[in-house]
C-alpha positions in Angstrom: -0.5 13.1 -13.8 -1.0 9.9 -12.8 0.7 7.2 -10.2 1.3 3.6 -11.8 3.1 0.8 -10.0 5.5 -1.4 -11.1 9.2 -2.4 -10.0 8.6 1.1 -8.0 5.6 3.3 -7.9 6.2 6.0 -10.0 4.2 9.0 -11.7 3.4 8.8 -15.8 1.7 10.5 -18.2 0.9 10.1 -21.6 3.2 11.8 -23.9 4.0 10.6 -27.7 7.7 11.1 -29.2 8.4 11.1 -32.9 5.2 10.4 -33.7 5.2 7.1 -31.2 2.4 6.4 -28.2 4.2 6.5 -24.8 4.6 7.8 -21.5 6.7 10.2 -20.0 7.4 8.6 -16.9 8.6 10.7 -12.9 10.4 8.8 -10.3 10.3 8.9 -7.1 13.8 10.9 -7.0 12.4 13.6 -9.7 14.5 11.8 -12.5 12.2 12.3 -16.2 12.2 9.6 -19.0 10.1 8.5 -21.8 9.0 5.1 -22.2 7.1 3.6 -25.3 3.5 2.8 -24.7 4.1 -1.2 -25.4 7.2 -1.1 -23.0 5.2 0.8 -19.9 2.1 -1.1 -20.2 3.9 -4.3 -19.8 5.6 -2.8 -16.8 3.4 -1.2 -14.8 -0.3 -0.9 -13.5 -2.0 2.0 -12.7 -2.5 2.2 -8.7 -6.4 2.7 -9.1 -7.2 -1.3 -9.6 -4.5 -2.7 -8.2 -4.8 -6.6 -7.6 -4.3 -7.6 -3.6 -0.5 -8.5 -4.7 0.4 -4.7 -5.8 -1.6 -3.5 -2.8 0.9 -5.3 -0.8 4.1 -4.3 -2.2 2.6 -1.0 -1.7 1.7 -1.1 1.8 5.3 -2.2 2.1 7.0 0.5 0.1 5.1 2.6 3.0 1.5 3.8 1.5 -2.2 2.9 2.7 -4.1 0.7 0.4 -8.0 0.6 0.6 -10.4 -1.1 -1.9 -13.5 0.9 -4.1 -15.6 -1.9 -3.0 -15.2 -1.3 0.8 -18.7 0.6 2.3 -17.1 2.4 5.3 -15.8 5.9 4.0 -12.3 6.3 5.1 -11.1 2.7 5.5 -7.7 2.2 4.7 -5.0 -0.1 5.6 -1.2 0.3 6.6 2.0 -1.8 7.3 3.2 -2.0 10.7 6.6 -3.1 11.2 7.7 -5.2 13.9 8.9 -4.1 17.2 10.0 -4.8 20.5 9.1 -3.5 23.7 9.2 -4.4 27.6 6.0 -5.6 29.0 4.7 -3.4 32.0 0.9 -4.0 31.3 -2.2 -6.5 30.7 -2.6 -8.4 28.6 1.3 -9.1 28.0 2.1 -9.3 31.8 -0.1 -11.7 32.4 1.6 -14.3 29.9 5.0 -13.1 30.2 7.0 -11.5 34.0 6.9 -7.7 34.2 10.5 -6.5 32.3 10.5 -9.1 29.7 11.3 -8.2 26.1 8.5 -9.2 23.5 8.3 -9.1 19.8 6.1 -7.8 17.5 5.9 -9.3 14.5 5.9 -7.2 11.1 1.8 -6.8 10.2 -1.0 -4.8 8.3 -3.6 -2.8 10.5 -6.7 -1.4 9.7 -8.4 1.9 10.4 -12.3 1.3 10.0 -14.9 3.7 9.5 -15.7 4.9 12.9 -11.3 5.7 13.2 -10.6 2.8 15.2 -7.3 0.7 14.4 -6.7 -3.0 14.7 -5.2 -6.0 13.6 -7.0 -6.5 9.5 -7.2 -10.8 7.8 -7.8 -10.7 4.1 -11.1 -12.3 2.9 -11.2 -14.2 0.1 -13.0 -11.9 -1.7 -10.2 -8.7 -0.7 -7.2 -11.1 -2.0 -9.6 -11.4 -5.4 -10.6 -7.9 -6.0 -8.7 -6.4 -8.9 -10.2 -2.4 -7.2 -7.4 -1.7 -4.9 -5.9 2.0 -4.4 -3.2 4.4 -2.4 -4.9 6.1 -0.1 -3.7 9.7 -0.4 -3.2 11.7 3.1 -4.2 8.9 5.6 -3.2 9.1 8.8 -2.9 5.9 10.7 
């Protein structure tokens, strides 16, 4: 079966009814439907060449997004939410006194090839590509 992405990222397969092309269409809280082909199609992408604007709404529904034209195997990138914490080390104590309360803003992270996380800017050509994908069992 495969995942497709839409309003929600959901599991479809195709499946005729009556004689009609379709899908019959899993979400995420195990409820099954049917769709007609012409309706699902205009509703939802599959989530193997997503464009950068699905990959984002699926890093934020909480998945890793990485693209087929990427070299480094196991590349992938995840949402990090924001979050607040007291400073009690470098570099942070040496803007802000020791006890203050900082904020994280909400960001996406990276983990390279070699397993190292950081901070990830799109490139032009990552906000172009149209060969985005979930990452299946990444760990950040």
């Amino acid at each position: 079966m495969h995942r497709y992405i839409g309003t929600k990222i959901i599991h479809a397969e195709p499946a005729a009814r009556d004689g009609q092309p379709g899908y019959k269409v899993v979400y995420p809280d195990g409820y099954e439907s049917w769709s007609p082909a012409a309706a699902f199609e205009a509703a939802y992408e599959p989530t193997d060449a997503m464009n950068f604007g699905l990959a984002i709404e699926a890093l934020l529904a909480g998945h890793k997004v990485a693209r087929a034209g990427w070299n480094g195997e196991g590349m992938y990138l995840y949402f990090v939410a924001g979050s607040e914490f007291t400073v009690s080390r470098l570099p942070l104590n040496a803007m802000y006194p020791e006890g203050t309360q900082v904020s994280y803003r909400p960001h996406i992270d990276m983990r390279d090839a070699q397993g190292r996380l950081g901070v990830w800017t799109a490139s032009q050509p990552d906000m172009l590509a149209r060969d985005w994908f979930i990452v299946e069992g990444a760990e950040a």
